[in-house]
C-alpha positions as CSV (number, residue, x, y, z in Angstrom):
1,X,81.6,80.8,155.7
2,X,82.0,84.6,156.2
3,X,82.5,86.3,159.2
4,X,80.6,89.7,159.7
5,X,80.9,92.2,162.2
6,X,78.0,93.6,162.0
7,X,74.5,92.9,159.9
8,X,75.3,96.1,157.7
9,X,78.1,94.3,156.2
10,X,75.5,91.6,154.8
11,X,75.1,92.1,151.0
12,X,71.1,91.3,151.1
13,X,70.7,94.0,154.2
14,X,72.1,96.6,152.1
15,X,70.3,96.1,148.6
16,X,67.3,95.8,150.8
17,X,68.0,99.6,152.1
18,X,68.6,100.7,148.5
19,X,65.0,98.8,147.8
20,X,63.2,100.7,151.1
21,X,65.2,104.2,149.6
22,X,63.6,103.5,145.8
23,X,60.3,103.1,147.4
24,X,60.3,106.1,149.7
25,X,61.1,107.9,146.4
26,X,58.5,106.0,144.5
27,X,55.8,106.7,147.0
28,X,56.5,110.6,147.3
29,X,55.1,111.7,143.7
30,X,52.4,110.7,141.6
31,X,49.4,109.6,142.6
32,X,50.7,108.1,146.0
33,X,50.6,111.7,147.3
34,X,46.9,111.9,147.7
35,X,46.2,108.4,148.8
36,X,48.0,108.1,152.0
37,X,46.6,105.2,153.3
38,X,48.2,102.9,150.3
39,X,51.5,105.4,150.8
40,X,51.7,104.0,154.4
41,X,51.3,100.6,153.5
42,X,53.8,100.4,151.2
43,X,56.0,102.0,152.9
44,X,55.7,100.0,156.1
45,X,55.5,96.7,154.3
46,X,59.1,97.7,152.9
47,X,60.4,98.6,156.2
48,X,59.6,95.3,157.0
49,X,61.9,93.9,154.4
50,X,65.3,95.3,156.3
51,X,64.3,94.8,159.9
């Protein structure tokens, strides 16, 4: 079993920031930058996926 020091050592923790940075990028352009309401949502519902 491995030992971590901290949760940012954790392989899932840190694809899951690389997921939440794709997103953020994602929800920046296109059409997501009129509708803010979905933009929120999105981005709050990958937040969730790290904390």
């Amino acid at each position: 079993m491995a030992n971590f020091n901290s949760f940012e050592e954790i392989i899932a923790w840190q694809k899951s920031r690389e997921l939440n940075s794709e997103i953020y990028f994602i929800t920046n352009r296109g059409d997501f930058v009129q509708d803010y309401g979905l933009k929120n949502q999105i981005r709050r519902a990958s937040i969730s996926i790290f904390f």
